[in-house]
N, C-alpha and C positions, 0 to 999 in steps of 0.2 A: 371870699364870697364872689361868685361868676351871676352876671346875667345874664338873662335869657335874648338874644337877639334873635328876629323874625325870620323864622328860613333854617336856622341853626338848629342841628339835633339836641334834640331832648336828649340828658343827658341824666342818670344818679343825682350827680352833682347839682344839676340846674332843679332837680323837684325837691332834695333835701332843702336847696337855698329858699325855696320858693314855701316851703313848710316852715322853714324859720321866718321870715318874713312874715305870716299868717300869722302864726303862733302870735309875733307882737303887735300886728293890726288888730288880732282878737281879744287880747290881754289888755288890751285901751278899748274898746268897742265895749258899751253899754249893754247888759247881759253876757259879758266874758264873751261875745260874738257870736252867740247862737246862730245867727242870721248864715254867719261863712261854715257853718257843721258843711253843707253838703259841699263846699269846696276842700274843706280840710279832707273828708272823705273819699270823695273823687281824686285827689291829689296821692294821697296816702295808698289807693288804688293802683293810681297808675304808677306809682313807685317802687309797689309789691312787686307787680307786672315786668317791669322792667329788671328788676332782680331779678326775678326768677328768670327771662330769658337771659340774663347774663349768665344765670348757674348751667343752665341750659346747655347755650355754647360752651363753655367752661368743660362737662361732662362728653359732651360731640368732642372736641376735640383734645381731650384725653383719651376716650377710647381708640381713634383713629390713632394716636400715640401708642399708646399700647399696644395695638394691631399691628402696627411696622413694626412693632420691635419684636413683635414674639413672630412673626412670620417674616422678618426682613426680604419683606417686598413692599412695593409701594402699595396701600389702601386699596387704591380702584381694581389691581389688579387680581389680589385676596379677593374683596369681594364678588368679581366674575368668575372669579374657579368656585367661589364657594356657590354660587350660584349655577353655574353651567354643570360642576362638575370633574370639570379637564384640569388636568396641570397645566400650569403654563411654562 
């Protein structure tokens, strides 16, 4: 289990830890925690969030992998012929 130190990127890691932690402050909290829904939600949010940019990146640079290999040249420079036109 990692904490969150001030300054330190937010990390997966640090909002699942931070979800568990919830989970058992809410699980003792009188009405099961009602009161923390909108942080459980917000938290769970920016979790998604975070995912999905990791998938993100993930897919960017597979296809840039992909692209060197089916045109072995480097990226930028496919993309400028594909764009101007020229071979290079």
């Amino acid at each position: 289990m990692s904490f969150y130190v001030p300054g330190q990127t937010i990390t997966i890691e640090t909002l699942e830890t931070a979800l568990d932690r919830l989970a058992v402050i809410m699980s003792e909290a009188p009405d099961d925690g009602v009161a923390y829904l909108p942080i459980w939600r917000r938290v769970e949010r920016e979790l998604a969030a975070l995912r999905n940019q990791s998938d993100d990146l993930a897919a960017v640079r597979s296809r840039v992998l992909k692209l060197s290999l089916k045109t072995k040249t480097r990226p930028e420079a496919r993309l400028k012929q594909s764009i101007t036109g020229n071979d290079l």
